[in-house]
Structure formats: C-alpha cells, structure tokens
C-alpha positions as CSV (number, residue, x, y, z in Angstrom):
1,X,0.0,0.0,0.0
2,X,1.2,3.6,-1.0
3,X,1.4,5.8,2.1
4,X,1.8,9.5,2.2
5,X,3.7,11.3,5.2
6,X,1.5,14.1,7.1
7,X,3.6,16.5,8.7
8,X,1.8,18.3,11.4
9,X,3.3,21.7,11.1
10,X,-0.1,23.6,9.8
11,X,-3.7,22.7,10.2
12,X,-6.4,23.4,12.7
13,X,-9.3,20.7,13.8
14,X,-12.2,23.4,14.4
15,X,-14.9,22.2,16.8
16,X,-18.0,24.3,14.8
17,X,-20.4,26.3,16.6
18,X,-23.6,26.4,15.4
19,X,-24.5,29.7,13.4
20,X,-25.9,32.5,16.4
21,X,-25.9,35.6,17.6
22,X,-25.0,34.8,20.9
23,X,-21.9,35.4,22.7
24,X,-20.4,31.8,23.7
25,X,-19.3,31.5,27.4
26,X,-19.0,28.7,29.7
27,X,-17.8,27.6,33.1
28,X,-16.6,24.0,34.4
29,X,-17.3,23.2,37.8
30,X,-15.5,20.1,40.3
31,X,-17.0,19.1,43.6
32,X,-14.0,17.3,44.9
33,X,-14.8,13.2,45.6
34,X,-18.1,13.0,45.3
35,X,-19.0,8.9,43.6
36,X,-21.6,8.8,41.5
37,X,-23.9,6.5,43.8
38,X,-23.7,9.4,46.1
39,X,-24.9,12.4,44.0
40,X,-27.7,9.9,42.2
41,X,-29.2,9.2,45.7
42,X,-29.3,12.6,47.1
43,X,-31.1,15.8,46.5
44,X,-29.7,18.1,44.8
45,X,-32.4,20.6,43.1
46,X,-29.6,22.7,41.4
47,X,-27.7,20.1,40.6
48,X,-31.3,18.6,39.6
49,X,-32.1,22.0,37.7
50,X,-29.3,22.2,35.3
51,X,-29.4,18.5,34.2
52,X,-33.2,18.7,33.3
53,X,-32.1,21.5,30.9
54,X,-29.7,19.4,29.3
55,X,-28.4,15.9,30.8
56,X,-27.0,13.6,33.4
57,X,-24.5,10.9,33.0
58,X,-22.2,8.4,34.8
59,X,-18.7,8.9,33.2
60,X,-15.2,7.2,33.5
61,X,-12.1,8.5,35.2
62,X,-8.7,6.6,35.0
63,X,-7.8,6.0,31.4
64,X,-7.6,2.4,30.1
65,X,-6.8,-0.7,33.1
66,X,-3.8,-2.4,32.7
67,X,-2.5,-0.1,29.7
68,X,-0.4,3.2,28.9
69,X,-3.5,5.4,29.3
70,X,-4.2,4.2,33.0
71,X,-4.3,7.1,35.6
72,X,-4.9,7.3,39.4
73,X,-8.0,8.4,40.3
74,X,-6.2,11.2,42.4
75,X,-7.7,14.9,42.8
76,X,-5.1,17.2,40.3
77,X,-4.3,13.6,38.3
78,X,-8.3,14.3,37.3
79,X,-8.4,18.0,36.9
80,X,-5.7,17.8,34.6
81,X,-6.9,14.8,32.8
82,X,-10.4,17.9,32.6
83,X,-8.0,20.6,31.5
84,X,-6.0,18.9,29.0
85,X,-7.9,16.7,27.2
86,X,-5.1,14.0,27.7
87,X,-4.5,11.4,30.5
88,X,-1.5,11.3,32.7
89,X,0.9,9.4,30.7
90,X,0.4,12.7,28.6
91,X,0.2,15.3,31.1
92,X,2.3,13.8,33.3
93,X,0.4,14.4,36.8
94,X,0.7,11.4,38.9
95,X,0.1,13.0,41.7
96,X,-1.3,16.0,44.2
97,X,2.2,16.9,44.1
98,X,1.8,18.1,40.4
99,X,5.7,18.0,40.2
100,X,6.5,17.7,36.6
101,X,3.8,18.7,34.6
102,X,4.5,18.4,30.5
103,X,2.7,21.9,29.5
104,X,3.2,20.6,25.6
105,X,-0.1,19.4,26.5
106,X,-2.3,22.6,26.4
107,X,-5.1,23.4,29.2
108,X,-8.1,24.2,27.4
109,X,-7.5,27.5,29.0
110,X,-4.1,28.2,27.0
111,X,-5.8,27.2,23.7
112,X,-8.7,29.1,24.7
113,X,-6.4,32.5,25.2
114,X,-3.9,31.5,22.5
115,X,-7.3,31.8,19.6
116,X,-8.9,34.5,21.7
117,X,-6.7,37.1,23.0
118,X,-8.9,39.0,23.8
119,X,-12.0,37.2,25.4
120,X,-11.4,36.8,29.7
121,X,-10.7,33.9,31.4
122,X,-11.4,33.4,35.4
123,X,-10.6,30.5,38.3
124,X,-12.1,30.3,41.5
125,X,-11.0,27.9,43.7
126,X,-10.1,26.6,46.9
127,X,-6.5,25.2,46.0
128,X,-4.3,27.5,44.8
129,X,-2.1,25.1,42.7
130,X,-4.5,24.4,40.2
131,X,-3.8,28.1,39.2
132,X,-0.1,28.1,39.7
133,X,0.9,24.4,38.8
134,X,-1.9,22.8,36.4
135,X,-2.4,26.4,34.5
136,X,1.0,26.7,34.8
137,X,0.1,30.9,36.1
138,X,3.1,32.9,34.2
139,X,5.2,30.0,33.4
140,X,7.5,30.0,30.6
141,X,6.6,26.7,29.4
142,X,2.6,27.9,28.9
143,X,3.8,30.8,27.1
144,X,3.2,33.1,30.2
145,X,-0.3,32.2,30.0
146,X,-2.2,33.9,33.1
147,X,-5.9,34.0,34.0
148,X,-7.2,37.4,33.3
149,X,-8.9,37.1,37.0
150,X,-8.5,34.7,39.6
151,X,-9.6,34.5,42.9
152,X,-7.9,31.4,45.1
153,X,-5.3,30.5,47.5
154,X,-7.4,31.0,50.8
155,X,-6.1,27.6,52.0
156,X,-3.3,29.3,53.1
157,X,-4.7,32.4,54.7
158,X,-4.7,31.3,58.1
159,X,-6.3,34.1,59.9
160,X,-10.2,34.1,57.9
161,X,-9.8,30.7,57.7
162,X,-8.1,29.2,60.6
163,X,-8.0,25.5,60.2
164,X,-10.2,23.3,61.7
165,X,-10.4,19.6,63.0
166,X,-13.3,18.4,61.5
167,X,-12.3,20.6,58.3
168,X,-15.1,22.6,58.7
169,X,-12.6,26.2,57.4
170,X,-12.8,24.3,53.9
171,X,-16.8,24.9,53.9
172,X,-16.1,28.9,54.8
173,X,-14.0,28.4,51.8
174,X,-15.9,27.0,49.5
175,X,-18.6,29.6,50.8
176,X,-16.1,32.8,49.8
177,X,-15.1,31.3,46.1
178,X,-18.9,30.3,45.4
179,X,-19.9,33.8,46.7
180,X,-17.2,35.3,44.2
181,X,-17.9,33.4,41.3
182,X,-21.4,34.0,41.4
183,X,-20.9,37.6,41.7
184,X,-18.0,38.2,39.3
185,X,-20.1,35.8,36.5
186,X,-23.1,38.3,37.7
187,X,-21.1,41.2,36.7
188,X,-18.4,40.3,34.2
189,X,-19.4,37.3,32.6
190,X,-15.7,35.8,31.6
191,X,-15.9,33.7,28.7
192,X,-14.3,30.7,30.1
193,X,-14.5,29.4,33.7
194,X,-13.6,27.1,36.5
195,X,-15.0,26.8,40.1
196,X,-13.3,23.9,42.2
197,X,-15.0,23.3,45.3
198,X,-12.7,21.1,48.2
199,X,-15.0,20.5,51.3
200,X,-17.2,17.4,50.4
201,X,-13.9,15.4,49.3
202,X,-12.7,16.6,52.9
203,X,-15.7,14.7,54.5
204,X,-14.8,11.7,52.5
205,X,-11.3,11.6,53.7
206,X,-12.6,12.6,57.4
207,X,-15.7,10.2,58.1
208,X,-16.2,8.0,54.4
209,X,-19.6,7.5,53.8
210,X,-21.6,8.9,56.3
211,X,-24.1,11.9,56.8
212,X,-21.3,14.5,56.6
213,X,-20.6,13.4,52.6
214,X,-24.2,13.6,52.1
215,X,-23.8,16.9,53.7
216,X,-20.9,17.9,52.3
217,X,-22.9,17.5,48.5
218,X,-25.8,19.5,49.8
219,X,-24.1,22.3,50.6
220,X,-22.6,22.3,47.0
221,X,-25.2,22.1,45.9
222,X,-26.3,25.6,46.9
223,X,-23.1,27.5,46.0
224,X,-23.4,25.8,42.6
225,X,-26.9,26.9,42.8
226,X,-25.4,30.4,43.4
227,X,-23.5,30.6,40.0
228,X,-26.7,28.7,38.3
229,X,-28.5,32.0,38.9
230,X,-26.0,34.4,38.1
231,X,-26.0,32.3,34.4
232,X,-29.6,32.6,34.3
233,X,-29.4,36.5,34.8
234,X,-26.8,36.6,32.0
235,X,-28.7,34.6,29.6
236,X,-31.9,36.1,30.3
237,X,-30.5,40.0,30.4
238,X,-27.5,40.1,27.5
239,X,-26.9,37.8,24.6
240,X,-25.3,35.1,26.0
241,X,-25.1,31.6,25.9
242,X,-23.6,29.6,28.5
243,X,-22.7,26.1,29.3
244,X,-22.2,24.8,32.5
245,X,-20.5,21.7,32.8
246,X,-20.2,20.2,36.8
247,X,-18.1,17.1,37.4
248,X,-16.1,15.5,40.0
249,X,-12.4,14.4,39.7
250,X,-13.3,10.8,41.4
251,X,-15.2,8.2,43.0
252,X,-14.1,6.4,46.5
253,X,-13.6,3.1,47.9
254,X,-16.1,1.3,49.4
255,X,-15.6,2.7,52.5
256,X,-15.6,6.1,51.5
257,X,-12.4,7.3,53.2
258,X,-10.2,6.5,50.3
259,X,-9.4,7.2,46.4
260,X,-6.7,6.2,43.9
261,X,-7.1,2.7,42.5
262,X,-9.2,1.4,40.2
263,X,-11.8,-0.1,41.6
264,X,-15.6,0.2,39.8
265,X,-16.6,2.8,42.7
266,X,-13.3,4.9,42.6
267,X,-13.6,5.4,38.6
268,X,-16.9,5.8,38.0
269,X,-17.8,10.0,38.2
270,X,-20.5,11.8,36.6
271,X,-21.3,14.6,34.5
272,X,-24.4,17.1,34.6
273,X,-24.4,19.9,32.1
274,X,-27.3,22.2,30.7
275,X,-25.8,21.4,27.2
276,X,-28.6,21.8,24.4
277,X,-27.3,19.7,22.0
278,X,-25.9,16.7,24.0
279,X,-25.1,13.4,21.1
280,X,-24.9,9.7,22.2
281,X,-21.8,9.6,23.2
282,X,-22.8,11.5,26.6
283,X,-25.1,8.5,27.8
284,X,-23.1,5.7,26.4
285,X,-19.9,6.2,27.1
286,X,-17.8,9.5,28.2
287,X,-15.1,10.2,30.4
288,X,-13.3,13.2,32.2
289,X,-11.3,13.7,29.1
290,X,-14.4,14.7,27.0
291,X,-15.5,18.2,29.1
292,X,-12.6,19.6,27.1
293,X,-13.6,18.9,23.5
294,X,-16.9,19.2,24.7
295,X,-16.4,23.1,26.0
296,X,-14.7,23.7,22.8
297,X,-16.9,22.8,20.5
298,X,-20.1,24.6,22.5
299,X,-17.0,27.6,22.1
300,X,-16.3,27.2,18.4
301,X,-12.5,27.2,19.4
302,X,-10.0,25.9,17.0
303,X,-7.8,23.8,18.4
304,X,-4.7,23.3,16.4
305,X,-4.3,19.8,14.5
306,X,-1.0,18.7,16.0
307,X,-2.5,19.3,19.4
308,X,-6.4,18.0,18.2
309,X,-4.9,14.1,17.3
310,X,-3.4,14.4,20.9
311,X,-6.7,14.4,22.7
312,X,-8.5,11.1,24.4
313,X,-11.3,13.1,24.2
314,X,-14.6,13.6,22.5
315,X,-17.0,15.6,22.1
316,X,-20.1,14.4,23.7
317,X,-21.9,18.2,22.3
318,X,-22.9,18.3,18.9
319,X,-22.0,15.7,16.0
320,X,-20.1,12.4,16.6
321,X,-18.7,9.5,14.4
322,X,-17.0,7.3,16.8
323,X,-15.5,7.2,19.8
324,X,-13.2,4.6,21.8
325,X,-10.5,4.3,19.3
326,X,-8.0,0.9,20.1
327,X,-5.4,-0.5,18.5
328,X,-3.3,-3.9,18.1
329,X,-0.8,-5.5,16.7
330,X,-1.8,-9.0,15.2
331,X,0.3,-11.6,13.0
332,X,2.7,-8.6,11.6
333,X,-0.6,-6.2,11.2
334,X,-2.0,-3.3,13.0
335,X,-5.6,-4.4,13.8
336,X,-8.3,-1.4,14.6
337,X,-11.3,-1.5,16.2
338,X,-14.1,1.4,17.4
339,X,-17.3,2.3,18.5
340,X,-19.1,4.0,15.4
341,X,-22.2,6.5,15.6
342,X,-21.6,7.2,11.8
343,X,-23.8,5.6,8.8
344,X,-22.4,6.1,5.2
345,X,-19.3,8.1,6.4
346,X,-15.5,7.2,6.1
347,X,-12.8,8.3,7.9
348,X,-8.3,8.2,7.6
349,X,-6.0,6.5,9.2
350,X,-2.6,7.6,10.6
351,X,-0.1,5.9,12.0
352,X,3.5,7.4,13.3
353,X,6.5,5.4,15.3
354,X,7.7,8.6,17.0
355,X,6.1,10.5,19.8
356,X,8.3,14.1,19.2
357,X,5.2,15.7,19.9
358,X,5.8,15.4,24.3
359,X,9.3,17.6,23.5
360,X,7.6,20.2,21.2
361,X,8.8,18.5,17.8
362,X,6.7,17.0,14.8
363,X,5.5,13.9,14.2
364,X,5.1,12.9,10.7
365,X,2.3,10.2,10.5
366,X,1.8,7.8,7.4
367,X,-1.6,7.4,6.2
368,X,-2.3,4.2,6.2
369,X,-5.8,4.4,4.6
370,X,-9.4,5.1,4.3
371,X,-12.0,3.2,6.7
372,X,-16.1,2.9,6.1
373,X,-16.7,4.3,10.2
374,X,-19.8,2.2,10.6
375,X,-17.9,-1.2,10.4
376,X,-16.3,-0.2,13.2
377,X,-12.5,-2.1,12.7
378,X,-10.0,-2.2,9.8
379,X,-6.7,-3.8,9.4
380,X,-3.1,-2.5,7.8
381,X,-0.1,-3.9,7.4
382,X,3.4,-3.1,9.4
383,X,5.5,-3.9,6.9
384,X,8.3,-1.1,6.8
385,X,7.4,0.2,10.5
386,X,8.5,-2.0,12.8
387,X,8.9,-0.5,15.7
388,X,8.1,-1.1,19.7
389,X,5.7,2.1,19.5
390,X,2.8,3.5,17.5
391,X,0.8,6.4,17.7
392,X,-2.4,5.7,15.7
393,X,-5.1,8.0,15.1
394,X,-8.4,7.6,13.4
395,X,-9.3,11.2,11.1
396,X,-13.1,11.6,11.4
397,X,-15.5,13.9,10.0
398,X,-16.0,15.4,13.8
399,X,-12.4,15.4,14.9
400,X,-9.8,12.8,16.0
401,X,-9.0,9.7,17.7
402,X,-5.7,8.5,18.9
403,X,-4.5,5.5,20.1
404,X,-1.6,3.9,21.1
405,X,0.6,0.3,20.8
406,X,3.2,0.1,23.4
407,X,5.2,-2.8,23.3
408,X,7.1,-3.1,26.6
C-alpha cells in the first residue's frame, strides 16, 4: 500500500459552533470526591435544575486498566486529565504533588487564550495550585499564560480561615469562592471558567460514607446553585449563551475514606451539564477527558491539528462519528477496532512510530488508509514500520481519535 507522510506543522481541527448571535461562554465546575452513587441518591435541586435542561451521566475517570493510558483516580491527576484533554501518561500528573507537569499538552485554558486574546478567562478555587501548577500561572513553558482574573489560594490564609479539625474552614472556603464566582459571573461574565470546590472530598477523607458526605454535596449544591442563577441572569438580560458543565475528579472506595485505584466505585464519576445539543456519546460512554472537546466545541475554538490528534477526548456536544479508538498489533498487522455512531461516512487512518510531539517536535504520521466508520474495525499492514511504538489516530468527520501500541 502507498502511504503519504503528514507533517503536522499547519492545520487546525475546528470544533463548529452552530450559526448565532450569541456570545459563547461557559464555566466548568468540580465538587471534589463525590461517587456517583452518592450524587444519584441525594437531593440536589440545582444540581437537579441544570441536568433537566440538558443531561446527566455516569462517566469514566482513569484511562484504560492495565495499559499506557491508566491514571490514578487522584484529585489534580483528574483536573488535569479535565483541563488537558489528555490522560497522565500525557500530562504527566501522577500525583497531588503536580511535580513535573508536560505543558506541551495545552489546558483548554491556553488554547482558549492563544485563539482569543482578547476574550477573559477566570478561576475560583479553593487550591491554589491548580492556578499556579496545572495552569502553569506565568510560566515560561505555557507561554506566560495567566488568568485574566483569579480568585484562590485562601487555603493558606490562616487568619479568615483558621483550620479546623473536623475541616469545617474548607466549607467557609468554598462559601467565599462560590460567593465570588457568582458575583463576578453576575457582573463580568468571563468567557471561560472554572469553580473547584474542596469541602465534600474533605468529609470523605474525614468520616467515608456517612451523613457529613451527604452533607458535604448539599451544601454544594447551593453554591453551585449560586453561579446557576448568576448564568440565568446573563442569559436572560444580555446575549449570551452559557454552558455549565459540573463534574467530580473521582469516586471512593467502598468505605468512602479512600481514592486512587481502580476499583468500579473509585472510577466511575459523573457529569451534569445544561448542554442543548448533547449526542450519544454522553449517555453511552464519556469520560473526564471529554469536558474539554466538549467546551470547545459549544465555544467554536480551533484547536490546532497537532494538538487535536493528541486528545483522548470527544465531544459528547454536537456531532459524533466514533468514539473509543483501540489499536493492536496481530500476526505482523496493525488491527483497529471502534465504537461508530456514523452511517455512510469514512474516515483516515494515521499511523507514526515517534512521539516528538511530548518535546515540542513534529510527528510525521503515514496514512495508512481510508475506513467505512460504521464497520467499526479495519486492518493494515506493518510492513516497513516496525517499531516497539505507534501512535495511531483515526481522522473523522468530527475530529480525532488517537490510540496507542506500546510494546514493553
């Protein structure tokens, strides 16, 4: 077979917004450990409120068991999963120690600023590294990238908040970022968000399943309630359109006290979202590292193409082909197989033994072929690159899919 070399120095995978008026803004929302058997069993009217404009879902955190893509179901290890797009053998969180992240792999909130310099971007949160170490605040290596308002780091400030044994400080916390958000959103209506909220996954680590976790979701419930409102003011007053995506970074163990491993309860999350235009792929199948194709596609932000056939995710907003990309290699053959949503559409394959991309190079990637998407597998030859590593990615009407073949 005849293969052509892509190199990925040009190109941009755009993730269409639908023709409008409207100005597109949105905001992403974690509520720290809270399993998904928890928030499905407990009131939660805002929670409840957004969800019956749009949708809720069970979702996947973790990446792949037993292969490259598998990633601890640790608090930043998820938000950066969120942010990037990528899991951690990408981003290279293992940890809440967040000590060598790769920042090749963009935030959405880098891309975001890098196609819109001048739309706003805002964090409020409860921890301040997810500013300074995940968004990489001012760093050389994101390009200086900085959020144009922020409003975090009260962990540290010892007289408001003097810390508590029963970790009741983290509540007045939560209380003064929720408070802020809601009134900033109210005011200034950034175009792209994120609220992080600490104190239920404190009542987890504290008591494990018990009345305070319960707790500890109802009273996130109102200060998510309190942005809910603010976003209905802005819709309702100026011409906006907002998505609000809330999430949490992981489940528990059984007990409730614990997270980390891989256990059914510990990866299993969930997603609630007012998105209007939610496809199949957000009740089959998605997982943390959807929310950021998702976001940019309700955004109508171009992502560039070398960086869109690095994401795990997809879109679960808008159209989708297929989704859960794996590949193999069988009897001197690389053998594909996916989930397709598509009838009558085809899609490229592309294949590449280097991986430059993680040091800021170029890949160049052989196409390998055209597939019919609704079979849902093909099969191409090796012959003339062997090699102990593969990046494959399947080229789809709606974006990318990437895979890869890691042979140890």
């Amino acid at each position: 077979m005849k293969k052509t070399l892509l190199a990925l120095a040009l190109g941009f995978l755009l993730f269409p917004a639908v023709a409008q008026t409207k100005a597109k803004k949105a905001i992403f929302i974690i509520v720290d450990g809270i399993p998904a058997d928890v928030v499905d069993s407990v009131p939660t009217p805002n929670i409840d409120q957004i969800a019956k404009v749009g949708g809720f879902t069970t979702a996947v955190m973790g990446g792949d068991v037993g292969t490259y893509s598998q990633t601890p179901t640790i608090s930043a290890v998820g938000y950066n999963s969120m942010l990037t797009g990528v899991w951690a053998n990408k981003h290279n969180v293992w940890g809440n120690g967040i000590e060598d992240p790769n920042y090749q792999y963009w935030t959405i909130f880098r891309a975001f600023k890098e196609a819109n310099p001048g739309k706003k971007t805002a964090i409020f949160s409860t921890w301040l590294d997810n500013r300074t170490k995940l968004l990489g605040d001012k760093l050389p290596q994101t390009g200086h990238f900085s959020p144009d308002y922020y409003f975090d780091g009260f962990e540290l400030d010892t007289v408001n908040f003097p810390p508590q044994k029963d970790r009741s400080h983290f509540h007045l916390i939560d209380e003064t970022v929720s408070k802020e958000a809601a009134r900033y959103i109210h005011e200034k209506a950034p175009d792209l968000s994120w609220m992080y909220l600490e104190y239920s996954d404190d009542m987890g680590h504290t008591y494990g399943n018990s009345p305070q976790m319960i707790d500890g979701l109802k009273k996130a419930d109102i200060q998510i309630g309190r942005v809910w409102e603010a976003i209905q003011y802005r819709e309702k007053n100026f011409d906006e359109d907002w998505l609000i995506v809330i999430t949490t970074d992981h489940g528990r163990t059984a007990d409730g006290f614990g997270h980390g491993g891989h256990s059914e309860r510990e990866r299993t999350i969930w997603i609630a979202t007012n998105g209007k235009n939610l496809n199949s792929h957000f009740e089959d199948s998605p997982e943390m590292v959807d929310i950021f194709p998702s976001v940019a596609h309700h955004l109508g932000l171009e992502i560039p193409k070398s960086q869109a056939m690095e994401l795990d995710g997809a879109s679960f907003i808008g159209p989708i082909d297929a989704v859960d990309l794996k590949a193999e290699l069988t009897d001197g053959n690389f053998k594909l197989t996916w989930k397709s949503y598509s009838t009558g559409q085809t899609g490229r394959v592309w294949i590449t033994a280097t991986n430059h991309f993680k040091s800021r190079g170029l890949d160049n990637y052989s196409l390998m072929g055209e597939v019919k998407l609704e079979e849902g597998s093909a099969t191409f030859s090796t012959k003339g690159m062997e090699s102990d590593f593969y990046k494959v990615v399947l080229e789809t009407p709606a974006g990318y899919l990437n895979y890869w073949i890691v042979n140890d």
